[in-house]
C-alpha positions as CSV (number, residue, x, y, z in Angstrom):
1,X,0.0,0.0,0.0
2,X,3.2,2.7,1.1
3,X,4.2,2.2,-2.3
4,X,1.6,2.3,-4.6
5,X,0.9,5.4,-2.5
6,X,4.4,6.9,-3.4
7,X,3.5,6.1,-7.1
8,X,0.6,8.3,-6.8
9,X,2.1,11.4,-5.2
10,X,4.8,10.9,-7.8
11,X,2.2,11.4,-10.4
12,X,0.5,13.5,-8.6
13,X,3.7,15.6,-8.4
14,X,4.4,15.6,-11.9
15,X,1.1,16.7,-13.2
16,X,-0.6,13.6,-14.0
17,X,-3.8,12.4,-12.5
18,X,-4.0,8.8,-10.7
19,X,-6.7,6.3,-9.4
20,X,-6.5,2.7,-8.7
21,X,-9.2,0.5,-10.6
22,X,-10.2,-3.1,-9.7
23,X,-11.0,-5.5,-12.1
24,X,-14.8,-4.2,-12.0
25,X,-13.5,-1.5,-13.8
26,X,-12.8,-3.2,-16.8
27,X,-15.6,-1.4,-18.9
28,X,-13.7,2.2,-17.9
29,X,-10.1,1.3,-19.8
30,X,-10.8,3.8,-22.2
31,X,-11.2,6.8,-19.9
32,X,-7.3,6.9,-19.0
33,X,-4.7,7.2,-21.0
34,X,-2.1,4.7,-19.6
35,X,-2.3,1.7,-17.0
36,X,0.2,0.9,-14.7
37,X,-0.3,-2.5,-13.5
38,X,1.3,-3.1,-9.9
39,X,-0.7,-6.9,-9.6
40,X,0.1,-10.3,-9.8
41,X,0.0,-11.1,-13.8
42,X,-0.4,-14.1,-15.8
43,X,-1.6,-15.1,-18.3
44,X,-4.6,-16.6,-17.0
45,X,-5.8,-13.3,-14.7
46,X,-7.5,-10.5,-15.3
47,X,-4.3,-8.3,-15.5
48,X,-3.3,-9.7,-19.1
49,X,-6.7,-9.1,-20.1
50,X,-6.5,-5.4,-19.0
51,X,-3.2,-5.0,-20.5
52,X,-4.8,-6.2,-23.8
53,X,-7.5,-4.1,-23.9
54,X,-5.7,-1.4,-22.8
55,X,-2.8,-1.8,-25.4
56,X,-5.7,-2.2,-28.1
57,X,-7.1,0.9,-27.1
58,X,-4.0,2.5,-27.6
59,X,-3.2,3.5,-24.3
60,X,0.7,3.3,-22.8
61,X,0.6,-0.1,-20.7
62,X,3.2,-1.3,-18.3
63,X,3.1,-4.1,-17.9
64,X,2.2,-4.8,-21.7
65,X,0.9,-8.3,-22.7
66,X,3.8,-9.0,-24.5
67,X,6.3,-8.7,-21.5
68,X,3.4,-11.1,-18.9
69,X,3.3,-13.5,-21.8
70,X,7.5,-13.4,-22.0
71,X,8.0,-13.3,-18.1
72,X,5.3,-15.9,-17.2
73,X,7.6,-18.3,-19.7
74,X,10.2,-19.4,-17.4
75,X,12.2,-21.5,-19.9
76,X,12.1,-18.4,-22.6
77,X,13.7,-16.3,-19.7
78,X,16.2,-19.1,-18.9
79,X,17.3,-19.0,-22.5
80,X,17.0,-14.8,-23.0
81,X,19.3,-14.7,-19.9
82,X,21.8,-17.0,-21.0
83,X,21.9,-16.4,-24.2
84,X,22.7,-12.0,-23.0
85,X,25.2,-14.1,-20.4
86,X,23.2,-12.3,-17.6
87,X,24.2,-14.3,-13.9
88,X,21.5,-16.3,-13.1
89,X,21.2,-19.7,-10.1
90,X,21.6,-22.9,-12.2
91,X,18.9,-23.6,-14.4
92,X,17.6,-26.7,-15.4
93,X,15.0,-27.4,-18.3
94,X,13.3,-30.4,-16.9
95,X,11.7,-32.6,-19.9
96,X,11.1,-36.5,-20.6
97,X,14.6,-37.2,-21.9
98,X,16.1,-35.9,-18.7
């Protein structure tokens, strides 16, 4: 709750207006101009479908469908950090042939 506070005053401060929405507000997307998601997301919650909608209404979303989708797929991330030879704890891909 402190935090999401802080983001607000820090919009506040710089001019922009803020509200939090629930997922009742679905229907209301396309009164803002940006969402700033700041919940669990996955693909299979309510969050990816905002960010959807939101992206296909042209607003500025963070965080976009495209990066939930990417960062929900642990081995895609395993492989993206590797391959940019980012440090990460051992990682094992864990399929029928192992």
């Amino acid at each position: 709750d402190k935090a999401i506070q802080q983001f607000m005053e820090a919009g506040d401060a710089l001019g922009f207006y803020t509200e939090l929405i629930t997922k009742e507000d679905y229907r209301r997307l396309s009164e803002f101009d940006a969402l700033f998601i700041r919940e669990t997301t996955s693909v299979n919650h309510h969050t990816y479908r905002f960010a959807r909608r939101a992206q296909s209404d042209g607003l500025v979303v963070i965080d976009d469908p495209v990066s939930i989708l990417r960062c929900t797929n642990k081995v895609y991330l395993a492989e993206l950090l590797t391959k940019a030879k980012v440090a990460i704890p051992k990682t094992m891909i864990i399929h029928r042939q192992n």
